[in-house]
C-alpha positions in Angstrom: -4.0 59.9 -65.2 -5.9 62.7 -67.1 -6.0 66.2 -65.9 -9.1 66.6 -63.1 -8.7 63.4 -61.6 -7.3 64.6 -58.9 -9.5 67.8 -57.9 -8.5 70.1 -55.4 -11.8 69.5 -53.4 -11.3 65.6 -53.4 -9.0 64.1 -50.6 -5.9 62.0 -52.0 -4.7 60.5 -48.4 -6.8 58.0 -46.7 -7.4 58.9 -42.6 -5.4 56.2 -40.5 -6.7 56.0 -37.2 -4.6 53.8 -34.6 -5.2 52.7 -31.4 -7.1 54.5 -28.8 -5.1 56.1 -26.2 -5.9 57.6 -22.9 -3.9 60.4 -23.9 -2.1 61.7 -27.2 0.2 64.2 -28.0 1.8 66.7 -25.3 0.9 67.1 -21.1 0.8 70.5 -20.3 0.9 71.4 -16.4 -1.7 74.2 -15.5 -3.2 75.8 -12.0 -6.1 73.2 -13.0 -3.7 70.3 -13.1 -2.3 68.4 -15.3 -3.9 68.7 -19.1 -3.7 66.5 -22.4 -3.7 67.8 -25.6 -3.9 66.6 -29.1 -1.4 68.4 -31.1 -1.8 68.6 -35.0 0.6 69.8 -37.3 0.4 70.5 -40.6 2.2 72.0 -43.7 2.4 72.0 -47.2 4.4 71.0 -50.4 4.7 72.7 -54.0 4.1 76.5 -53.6 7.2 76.6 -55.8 6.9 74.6 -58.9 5.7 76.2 -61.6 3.2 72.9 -62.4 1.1 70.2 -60.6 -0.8 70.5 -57.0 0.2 71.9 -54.0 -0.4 68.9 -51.4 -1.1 69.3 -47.7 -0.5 66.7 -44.7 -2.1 67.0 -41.1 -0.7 64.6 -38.5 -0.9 63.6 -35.2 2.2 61.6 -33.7 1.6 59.1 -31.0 4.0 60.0 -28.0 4.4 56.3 -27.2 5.4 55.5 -30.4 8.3 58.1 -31.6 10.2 58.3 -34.9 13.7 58.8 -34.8 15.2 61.0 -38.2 12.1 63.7 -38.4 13.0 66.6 -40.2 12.1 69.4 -42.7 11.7 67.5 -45.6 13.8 69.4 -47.7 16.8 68.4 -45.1 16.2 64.7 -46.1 16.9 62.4 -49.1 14.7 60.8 -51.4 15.6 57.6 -50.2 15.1 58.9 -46.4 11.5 60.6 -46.9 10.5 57.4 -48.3 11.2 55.1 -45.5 10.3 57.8 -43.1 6.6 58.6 -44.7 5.9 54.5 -44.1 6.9 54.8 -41.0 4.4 58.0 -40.2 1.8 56.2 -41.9 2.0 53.1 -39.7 3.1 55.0 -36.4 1.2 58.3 -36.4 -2.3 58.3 -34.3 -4.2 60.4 -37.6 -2.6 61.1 -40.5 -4.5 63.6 -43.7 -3.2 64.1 -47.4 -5.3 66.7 -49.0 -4.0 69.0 -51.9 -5.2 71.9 -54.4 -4.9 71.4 -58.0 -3.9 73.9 -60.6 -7.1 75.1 -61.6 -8.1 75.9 -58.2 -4.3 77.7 -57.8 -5.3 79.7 -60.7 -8.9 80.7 -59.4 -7.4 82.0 -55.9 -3.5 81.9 -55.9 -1.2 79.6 -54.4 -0.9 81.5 -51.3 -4.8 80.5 -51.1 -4.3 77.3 -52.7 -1.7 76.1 -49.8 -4.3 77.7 -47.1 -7.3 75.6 -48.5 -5.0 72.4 -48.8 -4.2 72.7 -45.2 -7.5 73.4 -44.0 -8.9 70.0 -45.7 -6.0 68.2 -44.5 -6.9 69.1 -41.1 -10.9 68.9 -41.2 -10.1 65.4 -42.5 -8.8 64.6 -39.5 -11.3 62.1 -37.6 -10.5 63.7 -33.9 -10.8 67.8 -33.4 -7.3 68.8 -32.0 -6.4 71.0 -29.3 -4.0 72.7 -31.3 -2.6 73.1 -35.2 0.7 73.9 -35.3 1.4 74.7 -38.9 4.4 75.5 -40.5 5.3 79.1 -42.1 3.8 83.0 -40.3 0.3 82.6 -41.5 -2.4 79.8 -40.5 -5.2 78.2 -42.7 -8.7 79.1 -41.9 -9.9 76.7 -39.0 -12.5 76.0 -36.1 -9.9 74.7 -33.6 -6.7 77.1 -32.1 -3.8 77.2 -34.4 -0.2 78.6 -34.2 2.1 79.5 -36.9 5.7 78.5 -36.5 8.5 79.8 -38.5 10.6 77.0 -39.6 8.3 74.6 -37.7 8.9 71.8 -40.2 12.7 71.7 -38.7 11.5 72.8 -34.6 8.1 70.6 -34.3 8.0 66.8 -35.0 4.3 66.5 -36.1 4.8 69.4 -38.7 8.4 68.0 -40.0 6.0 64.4 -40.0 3.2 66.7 -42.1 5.6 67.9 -44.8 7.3 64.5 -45.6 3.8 63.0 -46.5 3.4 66.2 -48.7 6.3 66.3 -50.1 6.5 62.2 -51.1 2.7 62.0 -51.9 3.5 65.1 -54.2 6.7 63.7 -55.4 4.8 60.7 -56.2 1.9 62.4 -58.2 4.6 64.1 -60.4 6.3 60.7 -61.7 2.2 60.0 -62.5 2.0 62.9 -64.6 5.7 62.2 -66.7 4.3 58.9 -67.5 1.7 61.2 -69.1 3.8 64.4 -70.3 7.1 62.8 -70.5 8.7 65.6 -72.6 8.8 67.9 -69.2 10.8 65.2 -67.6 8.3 66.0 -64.5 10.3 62.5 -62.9 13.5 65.1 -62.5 12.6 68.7 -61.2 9.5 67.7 -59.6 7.7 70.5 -61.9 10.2 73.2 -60.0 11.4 76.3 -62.3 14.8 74.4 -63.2 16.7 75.4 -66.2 16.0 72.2 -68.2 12.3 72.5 -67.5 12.1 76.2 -68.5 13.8 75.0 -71.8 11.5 72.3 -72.2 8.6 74.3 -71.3 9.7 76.8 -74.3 10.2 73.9 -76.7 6.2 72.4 -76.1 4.5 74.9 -74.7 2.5 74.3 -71.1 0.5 71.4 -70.4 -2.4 71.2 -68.7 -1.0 70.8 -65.3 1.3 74.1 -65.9 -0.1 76.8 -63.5 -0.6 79.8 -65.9 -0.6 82.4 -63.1 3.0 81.9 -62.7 5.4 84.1 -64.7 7.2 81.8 -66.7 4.0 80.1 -68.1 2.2 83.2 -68.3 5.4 84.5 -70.8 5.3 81.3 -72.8 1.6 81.8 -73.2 2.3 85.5 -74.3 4.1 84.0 -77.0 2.0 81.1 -78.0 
């Protein structure tokens, strides 16, 4: 993998699209009568690490098919992500994987970054929902309504579903990039600010995947 291939602007899931149902996510009752709606949630992982993407996921679960285990990915093992992010991918009406890359982190922050990640993830989406429901107090820039959820990732199945496809499809890019920066040992921090990769990151300097904005790049590259 060289550094580009990925580009923020490119999409790194491919759309699933299941069966057709006569309805989809959530019946809401209203002085109209009964009303379906398509519920989307989304959320993003690697705002922390200090190298790599920050990926995005959009889902939308099929009620008729649930997923036992769904949870803020951070709550779950390796092992358990894995097993549940198949299981989304085969289960889930729509599923989106869209991410930001460093350069475009750089250009507009990784506040901004994790917005635009978000936003693609969700315009990729084949269907327009009735409703994003996206994890954290801020939403993404989008033409459909959307609600921010604190902790949504650990209170709202289709965002907990959205950050284990970020988080494993991220997870996944980072053991990529050790094969080609082995010396940051990427395969065991993820790219997060651990010890062992600040040490590491003194010894070579960054790479190109290190996000210069953030402080302990931008003091190695003081020094350089």
């Amino acid at each position: 993998m060289s550094h580009g291939e990925t580009p923020g602007c490119y999409f790194i899931g491919l759309i699933i699209m299941r069966r057709y149902h006569n309805h989809y996510c959530k019946v809401e009752q209203s002085e109209q009568g009964e009303k379906v709606s398509m519920i989307c949630g989304t959320d993003e992982a690697g705002r922390g690490p200090i190298a790599g993407p920050v990926v995005a996921a959009a889902v939308i679960l099929d009620p008729d098919n649930p997923i036992e285990g769904l949870n803020d990915s951070k709550k779950l093992s390796e092992k358990k992500r894995e097993k549940l992010s198949l299981e989304i991918k085969e289960k889930a009406l729509y599923w989106t994987i869209a991410q930001s890359d460093p350069d475009e982190i750089e250009a507009i922050n990784i506040l901004w970054a994790s917005m635009k990640a978000m936003q693609r993830a969700v315009e990729a989406l084949p269907v327009k929902p009735d409703m994003v429901l996206v994890d954290g107090n801020r939403v993404p820039e989008l033409n459909v309504p959307a609600k921010a959820i604190v902790g949504g990732d650990a209170s709202e199945q289709c965002i907990a579903a959205a950050s284990i496809l970020a988080k494993v499809e991220r997870d996944r890019q980072m053991l990529k990039w050790h094969e080609l920066y082995p010396q940051y040992e990427f395969d065991k921090h993820k790219a997060y600010g651990t010890p062992k990769h600040l040490e590491l990151l003194e010894k070579y300097g960054p790479c190109p995947i290190h996000r210069k904005g953030f402080n302990p790049v931008k003091r190695v590259l003081a020094n350089l």
